[in-house]
VEXDREN-2710 file (C-alpha; in Angstrom, 1 decimal):
% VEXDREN-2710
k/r/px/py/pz
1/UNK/-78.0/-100.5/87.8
2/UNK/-74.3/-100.2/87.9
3/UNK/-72.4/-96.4/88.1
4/UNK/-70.7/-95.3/85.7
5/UNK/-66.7/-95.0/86.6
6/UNK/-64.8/-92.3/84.9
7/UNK/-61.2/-92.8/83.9
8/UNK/-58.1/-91.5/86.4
9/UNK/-55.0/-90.8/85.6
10/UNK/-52.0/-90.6/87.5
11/UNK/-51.8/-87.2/88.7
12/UNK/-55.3/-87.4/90.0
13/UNK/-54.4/-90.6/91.9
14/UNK/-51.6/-89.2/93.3
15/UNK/-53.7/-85.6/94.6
16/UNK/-56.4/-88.5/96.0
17/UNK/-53.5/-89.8/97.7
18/UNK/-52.0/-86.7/99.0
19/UNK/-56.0/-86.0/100.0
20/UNK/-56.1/-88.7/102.5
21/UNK/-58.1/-91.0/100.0
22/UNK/-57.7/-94.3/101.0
23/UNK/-57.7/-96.5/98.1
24/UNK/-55.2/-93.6/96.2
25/UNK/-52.6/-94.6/98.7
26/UNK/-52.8/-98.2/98.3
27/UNK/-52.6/-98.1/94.5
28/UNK/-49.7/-96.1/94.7
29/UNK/-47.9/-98.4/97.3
30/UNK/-48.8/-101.2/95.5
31/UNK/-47.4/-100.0/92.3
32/UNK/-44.2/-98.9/94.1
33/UNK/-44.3/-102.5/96.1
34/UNK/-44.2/-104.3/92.4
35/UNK/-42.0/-101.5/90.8
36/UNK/-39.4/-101.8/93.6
37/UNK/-39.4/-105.5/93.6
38/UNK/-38.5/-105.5/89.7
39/UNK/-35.9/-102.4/90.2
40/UNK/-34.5/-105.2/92.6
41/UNK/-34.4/-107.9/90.5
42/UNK/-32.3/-105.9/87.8
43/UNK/-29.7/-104.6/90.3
44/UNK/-29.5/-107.8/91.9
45/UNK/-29.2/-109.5/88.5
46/UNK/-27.4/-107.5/86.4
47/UNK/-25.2/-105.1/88.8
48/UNK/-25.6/-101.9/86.6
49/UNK/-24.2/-98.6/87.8
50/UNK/-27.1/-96.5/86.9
51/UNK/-31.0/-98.1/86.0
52/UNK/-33.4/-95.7/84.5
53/UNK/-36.9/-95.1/84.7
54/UNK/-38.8/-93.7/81.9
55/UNK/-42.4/-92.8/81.3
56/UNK/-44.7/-89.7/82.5
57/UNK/-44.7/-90.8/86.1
58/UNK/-40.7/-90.5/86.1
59/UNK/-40.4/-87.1/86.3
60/UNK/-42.3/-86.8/89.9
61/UNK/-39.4/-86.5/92.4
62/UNK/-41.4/-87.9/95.2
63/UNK/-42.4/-91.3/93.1
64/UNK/-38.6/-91.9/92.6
65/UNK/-37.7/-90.8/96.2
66/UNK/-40.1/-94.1/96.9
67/UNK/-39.2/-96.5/94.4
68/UNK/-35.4/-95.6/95.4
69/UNK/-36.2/-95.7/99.6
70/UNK/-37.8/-99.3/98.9
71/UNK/-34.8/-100.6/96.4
72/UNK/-32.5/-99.2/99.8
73/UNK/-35.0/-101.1/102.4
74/UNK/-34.6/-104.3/99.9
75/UNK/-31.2/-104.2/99.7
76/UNK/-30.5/-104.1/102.8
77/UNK/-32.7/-106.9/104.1
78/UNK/-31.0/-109.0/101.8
79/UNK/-27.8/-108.4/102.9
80/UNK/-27.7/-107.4/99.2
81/UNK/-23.5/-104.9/98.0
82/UNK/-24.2/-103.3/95.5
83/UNK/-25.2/-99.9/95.1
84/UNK/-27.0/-98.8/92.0
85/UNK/-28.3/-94.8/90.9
86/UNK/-32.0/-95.0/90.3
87/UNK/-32.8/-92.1/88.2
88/UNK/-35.2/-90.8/85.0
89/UNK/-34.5/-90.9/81.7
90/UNK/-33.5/-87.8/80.2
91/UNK/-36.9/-87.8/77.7
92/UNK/-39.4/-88.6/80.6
93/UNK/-42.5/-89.8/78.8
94/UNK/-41.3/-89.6/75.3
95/UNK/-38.4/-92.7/76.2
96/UNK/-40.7/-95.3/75.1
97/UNK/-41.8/-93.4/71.6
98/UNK/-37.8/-92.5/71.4
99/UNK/-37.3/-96.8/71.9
100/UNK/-39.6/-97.4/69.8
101/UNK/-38.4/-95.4/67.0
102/UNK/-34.6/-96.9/67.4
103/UNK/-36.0/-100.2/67.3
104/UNK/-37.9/-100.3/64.5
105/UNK/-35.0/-98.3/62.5
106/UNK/-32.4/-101.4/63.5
107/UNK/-35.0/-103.5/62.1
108/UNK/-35.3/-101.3/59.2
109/UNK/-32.3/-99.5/57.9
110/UNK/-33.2/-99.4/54.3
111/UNK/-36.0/-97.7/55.0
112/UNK/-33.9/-95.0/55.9
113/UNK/-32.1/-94.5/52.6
114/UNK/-32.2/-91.6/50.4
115/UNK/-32.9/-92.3/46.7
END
């Protein structure tokens, strides 16, 4: 018979990981391994002055201390000038909602109208 395997979230991860747990630490470098590499891509791409990251796991300084160490350790294996302010949205978790919302209001100005 299989166990049962109750859902985590993020915070608990992270207090697994900061426990000494194992597995917690690997999830959380690997999402920071895969995060990083895309963070990369854009500033390599595109060149911005500032990318922003949105979403609840944003506003934990020490996850964007990591993602911007790794960017730096990318960068600078690749020989890579430019220099680019990682940061957090203003709205944290509710960026995506806010996105959303814009979105579907270009899509949908008359909706919008007042009769």
């Amino acid at each position: 018979m299989s166990e049962s395997l109750a859902p985590v979230d993020a915070p608990q991860i992270f207090e697994k990981a900061k426990q000494g747990d194992k597995l917690a630490q690997n999830c959380i470098n690997d999402m920071v391994h895969w995060l990083s590499l895309e963070v990369y891509n854009l500033i390599t791409s595109f060149n911005p002055d500032r990318l922003l990251i949105g979403g609840g796991i944003s506003i934990r300084d020490d996850f964007l201390e990591m993602i911007r160490n790794r960017v730096g350790t990318l960068l600078k294996q690749k020989g890579a000038t430019v220099t680019t302010d990682i940061d957090r949205c203003r709205f944290c978790n509710a960026s995506n909602l806010i996105g959303a919302v814009a979105q579907f209001l270009s899509e949908y100005p008359t909706l919008l109208a007042i009769k």
